[in-house]
PyMOL Python script that loads the backbone (N, CA, C, O; Angstrom):
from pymol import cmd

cmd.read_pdbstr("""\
ATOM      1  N   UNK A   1      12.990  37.472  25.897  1.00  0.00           N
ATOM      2  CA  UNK A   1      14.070  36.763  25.264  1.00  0.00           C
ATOM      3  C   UNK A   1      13.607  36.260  23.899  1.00  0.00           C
ATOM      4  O   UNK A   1      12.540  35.652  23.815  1.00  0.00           O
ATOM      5  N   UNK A   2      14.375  36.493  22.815  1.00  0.00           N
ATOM      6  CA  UNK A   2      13.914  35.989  21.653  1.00  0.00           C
ATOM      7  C   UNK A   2      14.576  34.483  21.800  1.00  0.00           C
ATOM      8  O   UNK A   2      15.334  34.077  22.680  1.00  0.00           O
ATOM      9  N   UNK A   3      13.917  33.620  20.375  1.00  0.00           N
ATOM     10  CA  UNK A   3      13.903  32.835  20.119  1.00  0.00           C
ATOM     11  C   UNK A   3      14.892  32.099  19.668  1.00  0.00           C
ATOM     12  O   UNK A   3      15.456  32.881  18.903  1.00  0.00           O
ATOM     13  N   UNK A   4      15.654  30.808  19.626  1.00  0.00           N
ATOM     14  CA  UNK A   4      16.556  30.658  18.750  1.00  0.00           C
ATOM     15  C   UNK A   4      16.084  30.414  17.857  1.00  0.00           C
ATOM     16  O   UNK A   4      15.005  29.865  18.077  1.00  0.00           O
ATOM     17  N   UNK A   5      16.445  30.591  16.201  1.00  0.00           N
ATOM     18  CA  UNK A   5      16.020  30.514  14.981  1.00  0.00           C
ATOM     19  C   UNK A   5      16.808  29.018  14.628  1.00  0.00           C
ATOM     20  O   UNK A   5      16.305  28.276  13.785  1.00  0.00           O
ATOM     21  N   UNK A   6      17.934  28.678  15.255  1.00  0.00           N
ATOM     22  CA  UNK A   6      19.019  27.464  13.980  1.00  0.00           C
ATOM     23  C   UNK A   6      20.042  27.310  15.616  1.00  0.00           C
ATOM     24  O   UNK A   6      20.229  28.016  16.607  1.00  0.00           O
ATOM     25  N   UNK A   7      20.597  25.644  15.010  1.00  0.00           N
ATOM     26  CA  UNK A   7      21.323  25.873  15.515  1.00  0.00           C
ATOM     27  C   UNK A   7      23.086  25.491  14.627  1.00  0.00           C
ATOM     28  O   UNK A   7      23.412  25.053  13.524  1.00  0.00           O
ATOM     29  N   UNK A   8      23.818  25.958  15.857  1.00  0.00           N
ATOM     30  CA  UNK A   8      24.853  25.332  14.947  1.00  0.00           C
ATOM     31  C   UNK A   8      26.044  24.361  16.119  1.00  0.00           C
ATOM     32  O   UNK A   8      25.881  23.755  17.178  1.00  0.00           O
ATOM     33  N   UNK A   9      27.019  24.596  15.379  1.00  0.00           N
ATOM     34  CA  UNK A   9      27.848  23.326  16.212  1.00  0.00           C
ATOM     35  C   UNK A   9      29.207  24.213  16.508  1.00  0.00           C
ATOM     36  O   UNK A   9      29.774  24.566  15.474  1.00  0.00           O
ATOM     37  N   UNK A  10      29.842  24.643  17.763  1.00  0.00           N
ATOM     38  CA  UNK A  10      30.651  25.663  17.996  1.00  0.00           C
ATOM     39  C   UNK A  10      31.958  24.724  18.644  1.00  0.00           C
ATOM     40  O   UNK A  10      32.075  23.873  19.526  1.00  0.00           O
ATOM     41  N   UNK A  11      32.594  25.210  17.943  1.00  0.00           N
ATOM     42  CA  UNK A  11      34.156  24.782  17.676  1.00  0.00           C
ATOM     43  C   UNK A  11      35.326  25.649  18.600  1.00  0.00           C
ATOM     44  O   UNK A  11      35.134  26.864  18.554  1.00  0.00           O
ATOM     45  N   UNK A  12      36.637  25.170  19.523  1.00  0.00           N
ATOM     46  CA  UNK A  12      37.545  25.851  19.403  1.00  0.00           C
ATOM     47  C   UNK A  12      38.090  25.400  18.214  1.00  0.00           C
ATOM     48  O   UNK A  12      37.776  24.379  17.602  1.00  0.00           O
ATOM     49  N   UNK A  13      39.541  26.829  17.713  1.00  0.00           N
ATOM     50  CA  UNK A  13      40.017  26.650  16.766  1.00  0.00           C
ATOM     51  C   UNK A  13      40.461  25.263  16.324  1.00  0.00           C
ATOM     52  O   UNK A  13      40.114  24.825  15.228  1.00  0.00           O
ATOM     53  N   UNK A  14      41.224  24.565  17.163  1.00  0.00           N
ATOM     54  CA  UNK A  14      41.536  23.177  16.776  1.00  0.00           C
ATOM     55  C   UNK A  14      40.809  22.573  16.308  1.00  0.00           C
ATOM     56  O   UNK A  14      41.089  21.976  15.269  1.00  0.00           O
ATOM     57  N   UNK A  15      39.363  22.466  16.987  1.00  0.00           N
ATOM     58  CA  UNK A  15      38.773  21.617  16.074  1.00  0.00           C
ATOM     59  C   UNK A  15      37.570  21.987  15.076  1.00  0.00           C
ATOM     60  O   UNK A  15      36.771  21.277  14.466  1.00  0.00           O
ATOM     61  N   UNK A  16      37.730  23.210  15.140  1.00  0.00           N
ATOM     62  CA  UNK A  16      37.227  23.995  13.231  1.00  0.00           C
ATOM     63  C   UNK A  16      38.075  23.022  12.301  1.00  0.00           C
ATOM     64  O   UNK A  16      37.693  22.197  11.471  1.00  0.00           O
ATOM     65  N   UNK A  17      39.300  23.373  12.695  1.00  0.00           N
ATOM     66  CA  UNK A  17      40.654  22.774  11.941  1.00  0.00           C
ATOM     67  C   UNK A  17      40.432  21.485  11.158  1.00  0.00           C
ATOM     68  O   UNK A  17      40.652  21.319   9.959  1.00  0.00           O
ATOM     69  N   UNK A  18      39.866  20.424  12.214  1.00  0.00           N
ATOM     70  CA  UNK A  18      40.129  19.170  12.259  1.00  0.00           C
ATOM     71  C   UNK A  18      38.503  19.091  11.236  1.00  0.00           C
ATOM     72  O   UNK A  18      38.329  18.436  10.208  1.00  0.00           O
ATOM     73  N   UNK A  19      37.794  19.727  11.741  1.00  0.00           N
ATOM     74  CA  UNK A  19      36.238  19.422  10.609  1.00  0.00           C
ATOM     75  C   UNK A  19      36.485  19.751   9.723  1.00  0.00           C
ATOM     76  O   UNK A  19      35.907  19.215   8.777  1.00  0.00           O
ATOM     77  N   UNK A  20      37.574  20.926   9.404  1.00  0.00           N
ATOM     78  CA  UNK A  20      37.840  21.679   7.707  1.00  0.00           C
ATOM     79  C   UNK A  20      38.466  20.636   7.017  1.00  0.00           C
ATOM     80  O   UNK A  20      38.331  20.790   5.803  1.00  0.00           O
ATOM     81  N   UNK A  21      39.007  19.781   7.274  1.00  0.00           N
ATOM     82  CA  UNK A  21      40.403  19.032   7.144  1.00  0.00           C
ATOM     83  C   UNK A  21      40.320  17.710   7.144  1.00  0.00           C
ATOM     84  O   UNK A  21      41.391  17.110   7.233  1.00  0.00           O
ATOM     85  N   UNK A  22      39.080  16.923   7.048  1.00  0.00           N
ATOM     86  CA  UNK A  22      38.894  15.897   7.527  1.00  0.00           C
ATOM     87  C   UNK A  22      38.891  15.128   8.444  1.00  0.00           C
ATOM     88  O   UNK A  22      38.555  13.954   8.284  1.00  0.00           O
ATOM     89  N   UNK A  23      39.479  15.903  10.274  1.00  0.00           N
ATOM     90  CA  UNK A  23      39.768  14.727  10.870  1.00  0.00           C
ATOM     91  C   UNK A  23      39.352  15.066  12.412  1.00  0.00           C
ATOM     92  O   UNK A  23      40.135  15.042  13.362  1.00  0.00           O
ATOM     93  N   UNK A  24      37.460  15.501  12.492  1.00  0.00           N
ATOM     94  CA  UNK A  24      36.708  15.688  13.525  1.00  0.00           C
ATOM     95  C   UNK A  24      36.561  14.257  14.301  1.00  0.00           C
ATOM     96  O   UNK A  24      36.403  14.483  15.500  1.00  0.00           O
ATOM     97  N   UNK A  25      36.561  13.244  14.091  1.00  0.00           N
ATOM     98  CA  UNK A  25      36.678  11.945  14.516  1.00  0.00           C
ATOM     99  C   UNK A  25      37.798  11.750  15.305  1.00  0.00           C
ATOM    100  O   UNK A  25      37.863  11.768  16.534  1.00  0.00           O
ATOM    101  N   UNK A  26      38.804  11.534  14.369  1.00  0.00           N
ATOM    102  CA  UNK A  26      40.207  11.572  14.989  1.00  0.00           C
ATOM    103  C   UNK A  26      40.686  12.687  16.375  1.00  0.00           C
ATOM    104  O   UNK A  26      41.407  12.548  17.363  1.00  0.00           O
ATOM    105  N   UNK A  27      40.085  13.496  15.972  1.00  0.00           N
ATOM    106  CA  UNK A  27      40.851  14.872  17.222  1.00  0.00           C
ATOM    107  C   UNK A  27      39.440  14.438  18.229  1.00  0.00           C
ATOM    108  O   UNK A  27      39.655  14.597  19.431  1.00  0.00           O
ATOM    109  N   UNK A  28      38.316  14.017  17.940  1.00  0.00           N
ATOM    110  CA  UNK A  28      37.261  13.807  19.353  1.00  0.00           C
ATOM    111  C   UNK A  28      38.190  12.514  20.215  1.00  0.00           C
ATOM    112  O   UNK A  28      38.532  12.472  21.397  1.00  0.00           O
ATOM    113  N   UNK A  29      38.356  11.798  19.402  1.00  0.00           N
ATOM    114  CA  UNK A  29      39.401  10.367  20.005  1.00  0.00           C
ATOM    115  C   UNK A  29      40.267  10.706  20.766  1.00  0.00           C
ATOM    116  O   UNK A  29      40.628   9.911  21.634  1.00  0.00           O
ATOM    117  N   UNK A  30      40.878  12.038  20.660  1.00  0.00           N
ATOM    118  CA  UNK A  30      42.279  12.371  21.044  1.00  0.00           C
ATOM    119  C   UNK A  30      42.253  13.048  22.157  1.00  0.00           C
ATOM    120  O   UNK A  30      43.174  13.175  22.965  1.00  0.00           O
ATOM    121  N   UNK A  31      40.670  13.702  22.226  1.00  0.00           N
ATOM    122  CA  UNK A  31      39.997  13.931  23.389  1.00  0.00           C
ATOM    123  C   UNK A  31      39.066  13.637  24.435  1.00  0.00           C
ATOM    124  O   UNK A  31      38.387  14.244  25.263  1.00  0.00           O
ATOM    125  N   UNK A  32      39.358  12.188  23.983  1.00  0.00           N
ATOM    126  CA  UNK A  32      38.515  10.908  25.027  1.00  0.00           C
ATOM    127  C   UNK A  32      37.003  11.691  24.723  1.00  0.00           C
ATOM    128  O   UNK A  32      36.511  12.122  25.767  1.00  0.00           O
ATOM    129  N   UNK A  33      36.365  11.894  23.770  1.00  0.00           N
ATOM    130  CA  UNK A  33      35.125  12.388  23.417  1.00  0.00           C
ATOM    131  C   UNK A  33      34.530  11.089  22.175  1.00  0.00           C
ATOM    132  O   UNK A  33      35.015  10.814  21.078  1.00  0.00           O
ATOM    133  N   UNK A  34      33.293  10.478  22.898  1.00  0.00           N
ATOM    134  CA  UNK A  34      32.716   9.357  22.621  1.00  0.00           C
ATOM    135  C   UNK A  34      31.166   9.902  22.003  1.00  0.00           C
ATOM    136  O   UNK A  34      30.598   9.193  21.172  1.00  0.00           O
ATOM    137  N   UNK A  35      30.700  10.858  22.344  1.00  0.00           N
ATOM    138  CA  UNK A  35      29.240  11.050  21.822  1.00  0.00           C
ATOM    139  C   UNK A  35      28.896  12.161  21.156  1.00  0.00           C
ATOM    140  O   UNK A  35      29.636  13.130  20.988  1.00  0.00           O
ATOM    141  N   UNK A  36      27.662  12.038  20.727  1.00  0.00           N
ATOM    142  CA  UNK A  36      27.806  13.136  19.648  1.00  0.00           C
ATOM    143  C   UNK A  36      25.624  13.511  19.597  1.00  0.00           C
ATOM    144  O   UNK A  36      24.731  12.701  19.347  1.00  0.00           O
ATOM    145  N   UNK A  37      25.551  14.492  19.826  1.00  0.00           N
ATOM    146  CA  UNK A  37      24.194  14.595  20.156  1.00  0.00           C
ATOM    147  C   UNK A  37      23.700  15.622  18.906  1.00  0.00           C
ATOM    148  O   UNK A  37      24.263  16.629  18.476  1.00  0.00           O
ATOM    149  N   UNK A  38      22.499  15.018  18.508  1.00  0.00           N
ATOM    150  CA  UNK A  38      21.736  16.432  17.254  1.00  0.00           C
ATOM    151  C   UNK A  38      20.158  16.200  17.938  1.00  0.00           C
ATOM    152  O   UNK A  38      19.829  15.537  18.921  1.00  0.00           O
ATOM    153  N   UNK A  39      19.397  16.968  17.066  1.00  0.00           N
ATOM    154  CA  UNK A  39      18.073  16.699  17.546  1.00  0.00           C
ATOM    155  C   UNK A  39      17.417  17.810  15.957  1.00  0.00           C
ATOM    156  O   UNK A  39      17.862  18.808  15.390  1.00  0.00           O
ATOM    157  N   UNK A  40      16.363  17.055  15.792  1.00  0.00           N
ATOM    158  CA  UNK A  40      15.003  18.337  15.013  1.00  0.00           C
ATOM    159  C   UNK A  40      15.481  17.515  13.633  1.00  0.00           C
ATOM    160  O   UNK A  40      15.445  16.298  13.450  1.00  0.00           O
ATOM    161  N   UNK A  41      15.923  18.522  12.756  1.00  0.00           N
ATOM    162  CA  UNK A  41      16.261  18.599  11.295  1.00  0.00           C
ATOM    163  C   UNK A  41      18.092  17.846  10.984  1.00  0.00           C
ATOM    164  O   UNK A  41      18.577  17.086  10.146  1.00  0.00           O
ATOM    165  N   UNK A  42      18.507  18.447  11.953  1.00  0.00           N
ATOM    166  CA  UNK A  42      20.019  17.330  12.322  1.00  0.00           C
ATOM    167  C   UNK A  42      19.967  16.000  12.521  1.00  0.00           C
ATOM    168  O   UNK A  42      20.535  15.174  11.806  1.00  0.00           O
ATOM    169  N   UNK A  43      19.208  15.726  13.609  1.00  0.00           N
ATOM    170  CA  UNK A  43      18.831  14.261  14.156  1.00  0.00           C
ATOM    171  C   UNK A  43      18.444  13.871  12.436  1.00  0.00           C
ATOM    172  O   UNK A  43      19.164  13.349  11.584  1.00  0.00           O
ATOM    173  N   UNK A  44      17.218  14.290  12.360  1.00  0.00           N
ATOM    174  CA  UNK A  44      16.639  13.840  11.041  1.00  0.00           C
ATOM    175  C   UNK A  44      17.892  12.974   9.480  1.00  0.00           C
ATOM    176  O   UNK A  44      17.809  11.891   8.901  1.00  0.00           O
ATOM    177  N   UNK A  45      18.945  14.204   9.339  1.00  0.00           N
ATOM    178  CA  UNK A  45      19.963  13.598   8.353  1.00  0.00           C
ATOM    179  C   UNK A  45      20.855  12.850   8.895  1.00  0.00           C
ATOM    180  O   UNK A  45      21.557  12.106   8.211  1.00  0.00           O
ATOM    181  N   UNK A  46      20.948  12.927  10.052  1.00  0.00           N
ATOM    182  CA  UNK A  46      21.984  12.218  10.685  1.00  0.00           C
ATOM    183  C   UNK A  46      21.337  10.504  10.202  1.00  0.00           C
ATOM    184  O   UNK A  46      21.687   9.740   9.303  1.00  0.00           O
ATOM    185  N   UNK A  47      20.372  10.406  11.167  1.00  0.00           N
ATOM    186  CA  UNK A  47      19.552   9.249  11.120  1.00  0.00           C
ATOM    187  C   UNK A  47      19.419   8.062   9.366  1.00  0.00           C
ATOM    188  O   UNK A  47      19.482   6.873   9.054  1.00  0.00           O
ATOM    189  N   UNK A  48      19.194   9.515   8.669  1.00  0.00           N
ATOM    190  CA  UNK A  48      19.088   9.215   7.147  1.00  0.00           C
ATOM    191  C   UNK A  48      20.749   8.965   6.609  1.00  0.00           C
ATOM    192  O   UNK A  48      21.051   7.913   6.047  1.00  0.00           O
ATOM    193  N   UNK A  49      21.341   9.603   6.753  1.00  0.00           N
ATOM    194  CA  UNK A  49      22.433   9.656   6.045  1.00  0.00           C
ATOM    195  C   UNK A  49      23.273   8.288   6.708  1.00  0.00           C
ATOM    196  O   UNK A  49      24.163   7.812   6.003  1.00  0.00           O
ATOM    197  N   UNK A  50      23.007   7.672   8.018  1.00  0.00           N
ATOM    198  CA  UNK A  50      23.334   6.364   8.930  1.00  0.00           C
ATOM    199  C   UNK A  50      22.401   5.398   7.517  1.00  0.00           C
ATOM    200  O   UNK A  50      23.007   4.931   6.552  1.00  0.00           O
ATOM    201  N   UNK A  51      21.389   5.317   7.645  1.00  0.00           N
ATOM    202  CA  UNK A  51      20.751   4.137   7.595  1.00  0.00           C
ATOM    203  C   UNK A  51      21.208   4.226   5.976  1.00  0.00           C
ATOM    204  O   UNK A  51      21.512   3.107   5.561  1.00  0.00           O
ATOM    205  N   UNK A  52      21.300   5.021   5.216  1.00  0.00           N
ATOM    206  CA  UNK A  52      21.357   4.415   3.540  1.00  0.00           C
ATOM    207  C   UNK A  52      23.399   4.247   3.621  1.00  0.00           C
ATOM    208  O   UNK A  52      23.854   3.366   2.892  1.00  0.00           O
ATOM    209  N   UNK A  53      24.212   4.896   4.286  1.00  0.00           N
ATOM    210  CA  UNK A  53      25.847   4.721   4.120  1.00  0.00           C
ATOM    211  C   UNK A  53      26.149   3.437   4.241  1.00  0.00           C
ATOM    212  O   UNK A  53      25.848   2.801   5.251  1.00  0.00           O
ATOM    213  N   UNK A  54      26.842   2.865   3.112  1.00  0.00           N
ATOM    214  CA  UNK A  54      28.132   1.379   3.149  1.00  0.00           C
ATOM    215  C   UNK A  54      28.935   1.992   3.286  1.00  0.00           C
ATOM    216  O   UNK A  54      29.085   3.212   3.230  1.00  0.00           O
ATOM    217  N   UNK A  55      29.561   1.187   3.487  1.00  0.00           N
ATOM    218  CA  UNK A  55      31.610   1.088   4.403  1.00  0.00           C
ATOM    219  C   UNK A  55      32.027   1.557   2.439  1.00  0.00           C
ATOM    220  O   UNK A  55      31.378   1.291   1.428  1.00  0.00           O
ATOM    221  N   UNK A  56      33.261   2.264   2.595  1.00  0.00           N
ATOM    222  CA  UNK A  56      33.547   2.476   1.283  1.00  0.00           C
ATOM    223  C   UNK A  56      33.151   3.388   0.302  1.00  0.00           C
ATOM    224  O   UNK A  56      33.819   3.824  -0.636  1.00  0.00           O
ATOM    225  N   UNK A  57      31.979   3.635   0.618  1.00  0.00           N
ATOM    226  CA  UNK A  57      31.047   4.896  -0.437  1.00  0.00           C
ATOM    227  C   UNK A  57      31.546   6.234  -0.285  1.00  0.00           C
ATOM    228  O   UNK A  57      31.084   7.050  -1.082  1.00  0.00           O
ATOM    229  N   UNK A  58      32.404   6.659   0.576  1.00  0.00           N
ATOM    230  CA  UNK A  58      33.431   7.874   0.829  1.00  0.00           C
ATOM    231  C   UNK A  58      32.601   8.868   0.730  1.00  0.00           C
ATOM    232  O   UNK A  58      33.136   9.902   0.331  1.00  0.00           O
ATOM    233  N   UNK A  59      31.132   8.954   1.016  1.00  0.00           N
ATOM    234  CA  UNK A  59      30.285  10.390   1.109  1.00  0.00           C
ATOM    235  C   UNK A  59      30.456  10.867   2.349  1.00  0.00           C
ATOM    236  O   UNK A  59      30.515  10.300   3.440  1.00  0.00           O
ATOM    237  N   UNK A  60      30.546  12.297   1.938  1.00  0.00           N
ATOM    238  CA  UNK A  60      30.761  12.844   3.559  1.00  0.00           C
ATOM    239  C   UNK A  60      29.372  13.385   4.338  1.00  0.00           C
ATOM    240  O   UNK A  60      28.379  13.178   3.641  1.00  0.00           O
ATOM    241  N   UNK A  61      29.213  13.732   5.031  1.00  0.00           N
ATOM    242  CA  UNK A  61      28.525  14.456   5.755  1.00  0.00           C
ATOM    243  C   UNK A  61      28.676  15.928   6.114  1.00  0.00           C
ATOM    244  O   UNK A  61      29.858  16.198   6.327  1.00  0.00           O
ATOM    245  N   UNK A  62      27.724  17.128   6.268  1.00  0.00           N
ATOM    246  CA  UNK A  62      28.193  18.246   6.216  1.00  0.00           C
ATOM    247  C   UNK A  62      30.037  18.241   6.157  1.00  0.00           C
ATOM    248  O   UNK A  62      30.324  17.585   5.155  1.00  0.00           O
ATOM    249  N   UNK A  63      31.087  18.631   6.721  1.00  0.00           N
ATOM    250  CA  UNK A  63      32.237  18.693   6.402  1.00  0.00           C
ATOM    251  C   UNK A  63      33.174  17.366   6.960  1.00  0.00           C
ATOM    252  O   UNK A  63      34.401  17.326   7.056  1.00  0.00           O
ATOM    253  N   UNK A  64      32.181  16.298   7.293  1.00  0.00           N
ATOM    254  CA  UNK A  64      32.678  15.384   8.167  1.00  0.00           C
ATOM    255  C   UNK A  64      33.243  14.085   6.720  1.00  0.00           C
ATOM    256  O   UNK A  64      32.416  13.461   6.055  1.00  0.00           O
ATOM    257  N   UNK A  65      34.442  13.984   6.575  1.00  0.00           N
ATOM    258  CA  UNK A  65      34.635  13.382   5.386  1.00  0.00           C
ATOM    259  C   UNK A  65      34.197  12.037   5.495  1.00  0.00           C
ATOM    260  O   UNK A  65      33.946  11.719   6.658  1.00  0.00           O
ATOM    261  N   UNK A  66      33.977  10.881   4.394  1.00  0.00           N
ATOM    262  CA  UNK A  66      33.212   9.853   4.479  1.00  0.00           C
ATOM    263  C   UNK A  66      34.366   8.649   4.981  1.00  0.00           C
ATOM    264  O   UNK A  66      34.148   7.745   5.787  1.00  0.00           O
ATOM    265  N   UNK A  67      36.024   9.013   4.034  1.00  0.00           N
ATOM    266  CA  UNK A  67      36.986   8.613   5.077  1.00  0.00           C
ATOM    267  C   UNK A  67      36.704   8.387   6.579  1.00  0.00           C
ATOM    268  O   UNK A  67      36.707   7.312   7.178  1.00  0.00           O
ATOM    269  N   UNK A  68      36.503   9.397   6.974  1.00  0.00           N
ATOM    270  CA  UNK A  68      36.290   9.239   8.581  1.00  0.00           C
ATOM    271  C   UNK A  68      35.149   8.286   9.275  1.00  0.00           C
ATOM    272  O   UNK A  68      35.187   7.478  10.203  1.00  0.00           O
ATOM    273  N   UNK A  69      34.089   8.768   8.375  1.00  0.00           N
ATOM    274  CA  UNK A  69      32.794   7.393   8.169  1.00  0.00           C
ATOM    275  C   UNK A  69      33.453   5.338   8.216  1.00  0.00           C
ATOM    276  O   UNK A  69      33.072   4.252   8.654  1.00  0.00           O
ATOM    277  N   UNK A  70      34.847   6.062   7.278  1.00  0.00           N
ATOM    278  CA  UNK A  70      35.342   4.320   7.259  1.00  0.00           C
ATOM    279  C   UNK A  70      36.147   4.075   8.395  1.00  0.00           C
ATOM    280  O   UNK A  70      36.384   2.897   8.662  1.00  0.00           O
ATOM    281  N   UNK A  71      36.623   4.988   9.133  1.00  0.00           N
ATOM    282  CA  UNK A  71      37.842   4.727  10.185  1.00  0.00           C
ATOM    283  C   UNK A  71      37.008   4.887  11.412  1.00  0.00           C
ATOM    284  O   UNK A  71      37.561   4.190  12.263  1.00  0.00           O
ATOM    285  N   UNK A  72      35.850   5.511  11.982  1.00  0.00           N
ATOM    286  CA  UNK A  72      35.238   5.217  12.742  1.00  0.00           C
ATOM    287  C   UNK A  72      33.559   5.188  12.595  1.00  0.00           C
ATOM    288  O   UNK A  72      33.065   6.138  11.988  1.00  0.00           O
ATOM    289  N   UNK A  73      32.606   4.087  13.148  1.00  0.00           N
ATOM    290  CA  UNK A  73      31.567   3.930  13.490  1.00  0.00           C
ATOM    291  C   UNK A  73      30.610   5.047  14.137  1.00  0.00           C
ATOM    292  O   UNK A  73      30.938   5.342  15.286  1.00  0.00           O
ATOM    293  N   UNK A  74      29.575   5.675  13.665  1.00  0.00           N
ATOM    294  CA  UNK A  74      28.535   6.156  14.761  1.00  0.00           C
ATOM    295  C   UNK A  74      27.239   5.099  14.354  1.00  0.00           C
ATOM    296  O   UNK A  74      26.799   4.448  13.406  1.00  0.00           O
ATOM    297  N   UNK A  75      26.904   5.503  16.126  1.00  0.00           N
ATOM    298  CA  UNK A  75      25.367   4.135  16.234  1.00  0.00           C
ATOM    299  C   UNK A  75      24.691   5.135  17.411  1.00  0.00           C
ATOM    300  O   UNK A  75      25.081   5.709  18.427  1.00  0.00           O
ATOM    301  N   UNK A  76      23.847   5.036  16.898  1.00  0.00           N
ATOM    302  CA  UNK A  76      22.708   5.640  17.552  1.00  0.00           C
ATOM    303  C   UNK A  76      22.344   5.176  19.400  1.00  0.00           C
ATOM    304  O   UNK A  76      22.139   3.976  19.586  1.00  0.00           O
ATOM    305  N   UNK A  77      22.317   5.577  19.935  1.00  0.00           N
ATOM    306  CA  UNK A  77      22.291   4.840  21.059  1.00  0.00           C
ATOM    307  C   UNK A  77      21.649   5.072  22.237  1.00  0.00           C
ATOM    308  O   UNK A  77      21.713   4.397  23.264  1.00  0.00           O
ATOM    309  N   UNK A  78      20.713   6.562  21.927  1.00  0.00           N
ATOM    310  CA  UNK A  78      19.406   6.884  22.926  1.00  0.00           C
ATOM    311  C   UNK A  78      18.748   7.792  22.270  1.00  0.00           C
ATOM    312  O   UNK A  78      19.495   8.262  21.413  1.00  0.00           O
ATOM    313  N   UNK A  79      17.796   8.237  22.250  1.00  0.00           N
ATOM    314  CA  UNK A  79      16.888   9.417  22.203  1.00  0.00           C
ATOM    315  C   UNK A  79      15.673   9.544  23.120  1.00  0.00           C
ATOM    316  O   UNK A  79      14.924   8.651  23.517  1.00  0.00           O
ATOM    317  N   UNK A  80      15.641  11.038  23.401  1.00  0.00           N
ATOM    318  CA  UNK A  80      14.713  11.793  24.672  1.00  0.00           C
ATOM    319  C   UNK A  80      13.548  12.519  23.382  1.00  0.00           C
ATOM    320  O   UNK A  80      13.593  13.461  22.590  1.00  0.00           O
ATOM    321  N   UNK A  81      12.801  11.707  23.666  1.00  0.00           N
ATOM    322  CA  UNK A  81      11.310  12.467  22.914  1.00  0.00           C
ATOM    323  C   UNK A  81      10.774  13.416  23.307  1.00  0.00           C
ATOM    324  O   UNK A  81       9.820  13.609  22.553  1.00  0.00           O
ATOM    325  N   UNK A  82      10.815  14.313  24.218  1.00  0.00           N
ATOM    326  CA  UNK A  82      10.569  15.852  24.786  1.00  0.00           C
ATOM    327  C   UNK A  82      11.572  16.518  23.578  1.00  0.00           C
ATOM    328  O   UNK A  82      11.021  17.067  22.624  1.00  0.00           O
ATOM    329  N   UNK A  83      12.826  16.463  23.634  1.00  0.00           N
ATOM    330  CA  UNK A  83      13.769  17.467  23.042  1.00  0.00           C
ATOM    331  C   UNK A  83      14.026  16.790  21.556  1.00  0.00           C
ATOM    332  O   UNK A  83      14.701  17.372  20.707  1.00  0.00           O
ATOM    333  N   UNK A  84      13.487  15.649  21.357  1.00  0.00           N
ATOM    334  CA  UNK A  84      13.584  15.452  19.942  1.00  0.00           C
ATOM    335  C   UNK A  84      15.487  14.943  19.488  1.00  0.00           C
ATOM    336  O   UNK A  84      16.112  14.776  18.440  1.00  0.00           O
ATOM    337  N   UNK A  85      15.785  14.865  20.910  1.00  0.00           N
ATOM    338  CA  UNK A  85      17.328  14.616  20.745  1.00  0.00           C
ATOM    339  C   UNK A  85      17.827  13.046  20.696  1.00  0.00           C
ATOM    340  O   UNK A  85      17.211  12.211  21.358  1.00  0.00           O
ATOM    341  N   UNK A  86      18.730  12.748  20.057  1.00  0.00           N
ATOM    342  CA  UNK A  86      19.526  11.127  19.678  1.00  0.00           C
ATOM    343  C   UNK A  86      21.006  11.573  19.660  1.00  0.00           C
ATOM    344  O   UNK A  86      21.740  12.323  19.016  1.00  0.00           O
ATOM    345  N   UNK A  87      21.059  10.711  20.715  1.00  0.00           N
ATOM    346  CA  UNK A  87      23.053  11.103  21.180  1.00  0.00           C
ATOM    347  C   UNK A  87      23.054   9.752  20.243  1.00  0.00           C
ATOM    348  O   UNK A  87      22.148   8.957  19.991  1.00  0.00           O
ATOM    349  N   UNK A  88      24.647   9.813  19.760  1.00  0.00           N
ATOM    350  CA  UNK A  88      24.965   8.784  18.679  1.00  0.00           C
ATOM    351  C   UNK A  88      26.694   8.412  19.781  1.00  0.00           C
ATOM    352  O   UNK A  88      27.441   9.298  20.196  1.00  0.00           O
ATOM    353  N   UNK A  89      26.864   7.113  19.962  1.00  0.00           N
ATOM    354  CA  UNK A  89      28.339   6.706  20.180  1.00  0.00           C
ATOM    355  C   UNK A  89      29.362   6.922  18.719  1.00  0.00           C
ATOM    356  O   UNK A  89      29.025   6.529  17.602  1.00  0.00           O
ATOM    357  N   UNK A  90      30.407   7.494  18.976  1.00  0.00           N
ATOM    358  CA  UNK A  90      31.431   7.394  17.886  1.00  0.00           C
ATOM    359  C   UNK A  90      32.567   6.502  18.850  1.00  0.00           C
ATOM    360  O   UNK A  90      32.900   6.568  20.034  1.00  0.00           O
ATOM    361  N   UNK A  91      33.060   5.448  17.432  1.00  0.00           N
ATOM    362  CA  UNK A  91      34.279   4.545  18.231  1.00  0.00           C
ATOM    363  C   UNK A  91      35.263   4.226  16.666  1.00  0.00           C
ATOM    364  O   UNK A  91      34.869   3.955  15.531  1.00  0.00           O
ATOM    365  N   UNK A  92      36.304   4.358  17.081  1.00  0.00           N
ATOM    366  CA  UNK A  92      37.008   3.609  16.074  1.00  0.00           C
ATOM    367  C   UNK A  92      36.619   2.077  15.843  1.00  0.00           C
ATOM    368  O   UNK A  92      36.274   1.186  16.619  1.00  0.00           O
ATOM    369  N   UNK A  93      36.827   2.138  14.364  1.00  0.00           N
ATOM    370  CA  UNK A  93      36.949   0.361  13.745  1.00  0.00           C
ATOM    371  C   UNK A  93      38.213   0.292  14.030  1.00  0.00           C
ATOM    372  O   UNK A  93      39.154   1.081  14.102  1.00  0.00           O
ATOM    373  N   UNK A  94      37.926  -1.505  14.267  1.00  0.00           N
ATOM    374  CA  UNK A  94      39.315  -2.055  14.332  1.00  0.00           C
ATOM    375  C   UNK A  94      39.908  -2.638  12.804  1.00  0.00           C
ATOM    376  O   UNK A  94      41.040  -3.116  12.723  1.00  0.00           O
TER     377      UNK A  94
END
""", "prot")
cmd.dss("prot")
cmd.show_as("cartoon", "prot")
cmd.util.cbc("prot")
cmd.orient("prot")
């Protein structure tokens, strides 16, 4: 069996849609979907791109608009040091 080289993040159409479009947050909400897991080189920007973002600065994340950054929260909320993985909670602000 070869190796995986990368990974990526696999979408039904709807919610390609909703990441093209600004509104991967919103449509996870809509699908009672609360967590959000990366690990390696992902974990890594995720982590970075959390700790330097203010409320307001409207930067996005790969296609994840920074809007969405203001309408809902991610917080880090475990990581497994074997797999190098950090599940993050996403919740709407009130």
């Amino acid at each position: 069996m070869l190796p995986i080289e990368r990974q990526g993040l696999v979408l039904d159409p709807p919610a390609a849609d909703a990441l093209a479009h600004g509104h991967f947050f919103e449509l996870a909400a809509v699908r009672n979907y609360h967590l959000m897991m990366a690990s390696g080189l992902y974990r890594d920007q995720i982590d970075d791109f959390l700790r330097h973002r203010r409320a307001g600065d409207h930067v996005s994340m790969y296609t994840i608009s920074g809007e969405e950054f203001d309408r809902f929260s991610v917080t880090p909320v475990a990581y497994h040091s074997t797999t190098d993985t950090r599940l993050y909670r996403i919740t709407r602000n009130p």
